[in-house]
C-alpha positions in Angstrom: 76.3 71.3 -11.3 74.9 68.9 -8.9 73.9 68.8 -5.3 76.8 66.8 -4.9 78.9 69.4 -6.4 77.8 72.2 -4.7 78.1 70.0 -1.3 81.3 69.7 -1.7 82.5 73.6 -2.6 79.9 75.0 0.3 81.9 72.6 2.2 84.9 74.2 0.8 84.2 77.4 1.2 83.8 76.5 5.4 87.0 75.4 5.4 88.5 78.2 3.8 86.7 80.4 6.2 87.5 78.0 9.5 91.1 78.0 8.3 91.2 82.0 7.8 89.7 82.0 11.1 92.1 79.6 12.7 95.2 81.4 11.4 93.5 85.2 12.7 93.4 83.3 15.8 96.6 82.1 15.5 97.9 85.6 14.6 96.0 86.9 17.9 97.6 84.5 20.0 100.7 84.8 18.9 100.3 88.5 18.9 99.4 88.0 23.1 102.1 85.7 23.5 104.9 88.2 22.4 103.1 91.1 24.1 102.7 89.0 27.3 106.8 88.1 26.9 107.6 91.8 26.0 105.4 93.0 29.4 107.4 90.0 31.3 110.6 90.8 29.9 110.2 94.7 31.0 109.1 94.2 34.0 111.7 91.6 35.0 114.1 94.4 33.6 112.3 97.0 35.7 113.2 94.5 38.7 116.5 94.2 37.7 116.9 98.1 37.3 115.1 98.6 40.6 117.6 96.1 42.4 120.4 97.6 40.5 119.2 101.4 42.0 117.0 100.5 45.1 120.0 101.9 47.0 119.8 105.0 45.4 116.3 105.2 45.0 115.5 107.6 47.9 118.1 110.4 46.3 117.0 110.6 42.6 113.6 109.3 42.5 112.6 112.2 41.5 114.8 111.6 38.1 113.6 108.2 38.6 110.2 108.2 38.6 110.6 111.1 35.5 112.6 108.4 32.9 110.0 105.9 34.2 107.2 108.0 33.0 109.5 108.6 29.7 110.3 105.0 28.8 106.3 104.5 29.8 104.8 106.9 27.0 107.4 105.3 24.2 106.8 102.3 24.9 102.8 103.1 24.9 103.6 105.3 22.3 105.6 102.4 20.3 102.7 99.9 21.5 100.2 102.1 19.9 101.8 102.1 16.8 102.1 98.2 16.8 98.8 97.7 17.4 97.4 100.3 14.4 99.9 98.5 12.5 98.3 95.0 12.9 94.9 96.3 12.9 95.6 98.1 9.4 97.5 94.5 8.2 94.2 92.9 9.8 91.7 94.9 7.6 93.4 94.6 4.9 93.6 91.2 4.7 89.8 91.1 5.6 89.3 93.3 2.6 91.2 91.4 0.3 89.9 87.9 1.4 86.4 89.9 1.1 87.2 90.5 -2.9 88.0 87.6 -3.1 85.2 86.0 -1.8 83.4 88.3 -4.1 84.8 87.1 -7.4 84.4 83.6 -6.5 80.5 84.1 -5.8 80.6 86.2 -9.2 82.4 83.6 -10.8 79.9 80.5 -9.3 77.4 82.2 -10.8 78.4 82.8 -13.9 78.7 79.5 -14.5 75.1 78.0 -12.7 73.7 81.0 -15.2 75.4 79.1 -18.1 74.2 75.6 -17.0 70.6 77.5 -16.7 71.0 79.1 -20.1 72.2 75.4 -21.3 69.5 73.5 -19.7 66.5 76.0 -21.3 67.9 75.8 -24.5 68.7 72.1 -24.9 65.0 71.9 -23.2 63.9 74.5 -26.8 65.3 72.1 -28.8 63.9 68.7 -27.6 60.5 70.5 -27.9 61.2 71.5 -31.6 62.5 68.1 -32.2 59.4 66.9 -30.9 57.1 68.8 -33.0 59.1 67.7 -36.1 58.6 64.5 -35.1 54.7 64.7 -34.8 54.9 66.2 -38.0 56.6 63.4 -39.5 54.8 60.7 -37.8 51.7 61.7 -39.0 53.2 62.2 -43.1 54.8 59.1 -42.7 50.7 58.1 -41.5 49.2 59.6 -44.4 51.5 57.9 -46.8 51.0 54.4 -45.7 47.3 55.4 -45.7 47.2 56.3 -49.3 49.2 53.3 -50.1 47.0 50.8 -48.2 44.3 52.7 -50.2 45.8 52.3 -53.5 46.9 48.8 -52.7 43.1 47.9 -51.8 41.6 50.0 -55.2 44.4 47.5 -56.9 43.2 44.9 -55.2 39.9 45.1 -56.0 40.3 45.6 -59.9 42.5 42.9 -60.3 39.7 40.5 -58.8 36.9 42.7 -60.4 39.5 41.0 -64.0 39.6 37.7 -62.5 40.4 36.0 -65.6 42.7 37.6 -66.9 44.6 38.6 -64.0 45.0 36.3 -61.0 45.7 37.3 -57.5 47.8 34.6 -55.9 48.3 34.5 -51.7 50.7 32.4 -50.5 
Protein backbone atom coordinates (compact mmCIF):
# COMPACT_ATOMS: atom_id res chain seq x y z
CA UNK A 1 0.00 0.00 0.00
CA UNK A 2 1.13 3.34 -0.78
CA UNK A 3 1.22 6.73 0.72
CA UNK A 4 -1.25 7.45 -1.76
CA UNK A 5 -3.34 4.73 -0.68
CA UNK A 6 -3.36 5.23 2.78
CA UNK A 7 -4.08 9.20 1.92
CA UNK A 8 -6.87 8.45 0.67
CA UNK A 9 -8.56 5.80 3.40
CA UNK A 10 -7.26 8.26 6.46
CA UNK A 11 -9.09 10.61 4.38
CA UNK A 12 -11.86 8.21 4.43
CA UNK A 13 -11.99 7.38 7.60
CA UNK A 14 -12.51 11.55 8.43
CA UNK A 15 -15.34 11.52 6.51
CA UNK A 16 -16.87 8.76 8.02
CA UNK A 17 -16.28 10.18 11.37
CA UNK A 18 -17.39 14.00 10.19
CA UNK A 19 -20.49 12.45 8.74
CA UNK A 20 -21.24 10.26 12.06
CA UNK A 21 -20.72 13.51 13.61
CA UNK A 22 -22.90 15.55 11.45
CA UNK A 23 -25.82 13.10 11.64
CA UNK A 24 -25.37 12.96 15.92
CA UNK A 25 -25.66 16.61 15.42
CA UNK A 26 -28.42 16.29 13.33
CA UNK A 27 -30.14 13.84 15.72
CA UNK A 28 -29.39 16.57 18.61
CA UNK A 29 -31.01 19.17 16.78
CA UNK A 30 -33.72 17.63 15.71
CA UNK A 31 -34.05 16.13 19.13
CA UNK A 32 -34.18 20.23 20.42
CA UNK A 33 -36.36 21.15 17.80
CA UNK A 34 -39.27 18.69 18.74
CA UNK A 35 -38.58 19.23 22.43
CA UNK A 36 -38.57 23.02 21.88
CA UNK A 37 -42.18 22.44 19.75
CA UNK A 38 -43.45 19.97 22.51
CA UNK A 39 -42.54 22.87 25.38
CA UNK A 40 -44.24 25.49 22.81
CA UNK A 41 -47.14 23.42 22.09
CA UNK A 42 -47.87 22.80 26.09
CA UNK A 43 -47.49 25.90 26.97
CA UNK A 44 -49.69 27.44 24.34
CA UNK A 45 -52.10 24.64 25.58
CA UNK A 46 -51.53 25.81 29.16
CA UNK A 47 -52.68 29.36 27.83
CA UNK A 48 -55.39 28.09 26.19
CA UNK A 49 -56.49 25.97 29.38
CA UNK A 50 -55.77 29.09 31.51
CA UNK A 51 -58.11 31.28 29.25
CA UNK A 52 -60.56 28.57 29.08
CA UNK A 53 -60.52 28.47 33.30
CA UNK A 54 -59.12 32.04 34.28
CA UNK A 55 -62.70 32.67 35.35
CA UNK A 56 -62.75 29.96 37.56
CA UNK A 57 -59.41 30.01 38.56
CA UNK A 58 -59.90 31.76 42.02
CA UNK A 59 -62.55 28.78 43.14
CA UNK A 60 -60.52 25.55 42.36
CA UNK A 61 -57.03 26.55 42.13
CA UNK A 62 -56.46 24.54 44.66
CA UNK A 63 -57.54 21.44 42.25
CA UNK A 64 -55.82 23.48 39.72
CA UNK A 65 -52.57 23.99 40.79
CA UNK A 66 -52.80 19.93 42.11
CA UNK A 67 -53.44 18.46 38.11
CA UNK A 68 -50.77 21.01 37.22
CA UNK A 69 -48.28 19.49 39.43
CA UNK A 70 -49.70 16.01 38.14
CA UNK A 71 -49.46 16.51 34.33
CA UNK A 72 -45.91 18.28 35.40
CA UNK A 73 -44.25 14.94 37.00
CA UNK A 74 -45.66 12.70 33.78
CA UNK A 75 -44.58 14.72 31.56
CA UNK A 76 -41.04 14.96 33.44
CA UNK A 77 -41.50 11.61 34.20
CA UNK A 78 -42.30 10.71 30.38
CA UNK A 79 -39.40 13.32 29.44
CA UNK A 80 -37.04 11.39 31.54
CA UNK A 81 -37.74 8.35 29.98
CA UNK A 82 -37.19 9.90 26.39
CA UNK A 83 -34.14 11.16 27.18
CA UNK A 84 -32.65 7.63 28.81
CA UNK A 85 -34.14 6.26 25.77
CA UNK A 86 -31.93 8.28 23.30
CA UNK A 87 -29.09 8.28 25.44
CA UNK A 88 -29.18 4.30 25.55
CA UNK A 89 -29.89 4.46 21.38
CA UNK A 90 -26.85 7.07 21.56
CA UNK A 91 -24.38 4.61 23.18
CA UNK A 92 -25.24 2.12 21.50
CA UNK A 93 -24.65 3.32 18.38
CA UNK A 94 -21.30 4.70 19.71
CA UNK A 95 -20.45 1.22 20.74
CA UNK A 96 -21.24 -0.34 17.60
CA UNK A 97 -19.58 2.33 15.33
CA UNK A 98 -16.59 1.76 17.97
CA UNK A 99 -16.45 -2.25 16.85
CA UNK A 100 -16.58 -1.34 13.94
CA UNK A 101 -13.96 0.94 13.84
CA UNK A 102 -12.13 -1.80 15.53
CA UNK A 103 -12.30 -4.46 12.87
CA UNK A 104 -11.49 -2.17 10.25
CA UNK A 105 -8.10 -1.16 12.09
CA UNK A 106 -7.71 -5.08 12.73
CA UNK A 107 -8.45 -5.64 9.26
CA UNK A 108 -5.88 -2.69 7.83
CA UNK A 109 -3.42 -4.29 9.56
CA UNK A 110 -3.71 -7.49 8.67
CA UNK A 111 -3.18 -6.70 5.39
CA UNK A 112 0.08 -3.88 5.79
CA UNK A 113 1.47 -7.20 7.92
CA UNK A 114 0.97 -9.28 4.77
CA UNK A 115 2.49 -6.61 2.43
CA UNK A 116 5.45 -6.60 5.20
CA UNK A 117 5.67 -10.34 5.30
CA UNK A 118 5.58 -10.11 1.19
CA UNK A 119 8.09 -7.44 0.95
CA UNK A 120 10.84 -9.45 3.46
CA UNK A 121 10.35 -12.45 1.68
CA UNK A 122 10.46 -11.40 -1.93
CA UNK A 123 13.59 -9.17 -0.40
CA UNK A 124 15.07 -13.34 0.88
CA UNK A 125 14.75 -14.38 -2.36
CA UNK A 126 16.43 -11.64 -4.56
CA UNK A 127 19.35 -12.09 -2.02
CA UNK A 128 19.37 -15.96 -2.66
CA UNK A 129 19.09 -15.30 -6.31
CA UNK A 130 21.87 -13.12 -6.01
CA UNK A 131 24.20 -15.43 -4.39
CA UNK A 132 23.32 -18.07 -7.03
CA UNK A 133 24.25 -15.85 -9.37
CA UNK A 134 27.84 -14.95 -7.97
CA UNK A 135 28.11 -18.55 -7.86
CA UNK A 136 27.48 -18.94 -11.40
CA UNK A 137 29.33 -16.02 -12.61
CA UNK A 138 32.33 -17.07 -11.26
CA UNK A 139 31.91 -21.18 -12.70
CA UNK A 140 30.90 -19.77 -15.82
CA UNK A 141 34.70 -17.61 -15.10
CA UNK A 142 36.50 -20.68 -14.32
CA UNK A 143 35.38 -22.44 -17.36
CA UNK A 144 36.29 -19.85 -19.91
CA UNK A 145 39.60 -19.74 -17.98
CA UNK A 146 40.41 -23.29 -18.37
CA UNK A 147 39.30 -23.09 -22.01
CA UNK A 148 41.43 -20.02 -22.82
CA UNK A 149 44.15 -22.17 -21.09
CA UNK A 150 43.66 -25.22 -23.05
CA UNK A 151 43.13 -23.18 -26.23
CA UNK A 152 46.66 -21.43 -25.58
CA UNK A 153 48.53 -25.14 -24.52
CA UNK A 154 46.81 -25.97 -28.15
CA UNK A 155 48.04 -23.25 -29.52
CA UNK A 156 51.37 -23.52 -28.62
CA UNK A 157 51.88 -27.28 -29.69
CA UNK A 158 50.48 -26.80 -32.87
CA UNK A 159 53.19 -24.03 -33.66
CA UNK A 160 55.80 -26.01 -31.50
CA UNK A 161 54.69 -28.96 -34.98
CA UNK A 162 54.86 -26.23 -37.45
CA UNK A 163 55.29 -28.37 -40.26
CA UNK A 164 53.10 -30.57 -40.07
CA UNK A 165 50.35 -28.73 -38.64
CA UNK A 166 49.68 -25.15 -39.68
CA UNK A 167 47.87 -22.45 -37.76
CA UNK A 168 46.05 -20.27 -40.15
CA UNK A 169 44.53 -16.52 -38.92
CA UNK A 170 42.32 -14.94 -41.02
Amino acid sequence: MDDKDFELLENLFTRLSDDVGRKLEEQGEAFDRKLEKLSESFGRKLEEQGEVFGRKLEEQSEVFSRKLEEQGEVFSRKLDEQGEAFSRKLDEQSDNFQRWLGVQGDDFQHKLNLVVEGQQLLVERIDRLEVELKEEIRKVDQRVTILASDLSAHRKDTEAHGTVYRVKED
